[in-house]
N, C-alpha and C positions, 0 to 999 in steps of 0.2 A: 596047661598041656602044650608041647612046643612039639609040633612040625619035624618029622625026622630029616627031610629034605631042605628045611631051612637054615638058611648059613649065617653062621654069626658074623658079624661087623668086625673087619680088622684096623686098627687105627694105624693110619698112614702117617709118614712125615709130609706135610702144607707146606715146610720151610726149606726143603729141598726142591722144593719145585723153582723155574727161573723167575727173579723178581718181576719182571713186566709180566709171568702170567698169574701171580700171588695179587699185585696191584687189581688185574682186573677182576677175577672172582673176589677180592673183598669191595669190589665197588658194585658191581654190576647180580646186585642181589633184591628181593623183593621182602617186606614186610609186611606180614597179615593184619599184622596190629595197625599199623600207621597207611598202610592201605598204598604205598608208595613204591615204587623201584629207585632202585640207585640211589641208599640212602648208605650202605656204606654196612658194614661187617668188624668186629673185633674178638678178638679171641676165635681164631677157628681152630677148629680140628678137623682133616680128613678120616672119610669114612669108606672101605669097600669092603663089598659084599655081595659074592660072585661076579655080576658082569657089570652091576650097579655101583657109582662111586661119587661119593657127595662132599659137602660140608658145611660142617654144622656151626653157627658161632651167636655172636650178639650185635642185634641193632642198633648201630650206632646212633640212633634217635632217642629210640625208648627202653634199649634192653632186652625185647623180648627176643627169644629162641628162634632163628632163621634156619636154613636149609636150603644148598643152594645145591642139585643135581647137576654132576657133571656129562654132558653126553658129546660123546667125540664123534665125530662125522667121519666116515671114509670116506676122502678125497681120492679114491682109484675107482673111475666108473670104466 
């Protein structure tokens, strides 16, 4: 049973975004499995869904399924 108010996941272009900021969301990721940061990311896809926006790909260690949440900060205080 699915949540009326829940919003599906829109797949983003990752490769539209500018390279120096592709380089560091695939570096600056964490592994559940390997238990490490910044081991590196391959094959991503961006993911949003309403004010949420992530991405998803594989660790370039071990393979398994990462996720890396994007959250933008307001710099107008």
């Amino acid at each position: 049973m699915t949540n009326a108010a829940e919003v599906k996941p829109v797949l983003k272009d990752f490769f539209a975004r500018p390279v120096e900021e592709q380089q560091d969301f695939l570096q600056q990721t964490w592994c559940n499995e390997c238990m490490e940061m910044d081991l590196g990311m391959k094959n991503p896809q961006e993911f949003e869904a309403g004010d949420r926006t992530w991405i998803e790909g594989e660790c370039v260690k071990c393979g398994t399924k990462i996720i890396t949440e994007l959250v933008f900060e307001d710099d107008e205080e």
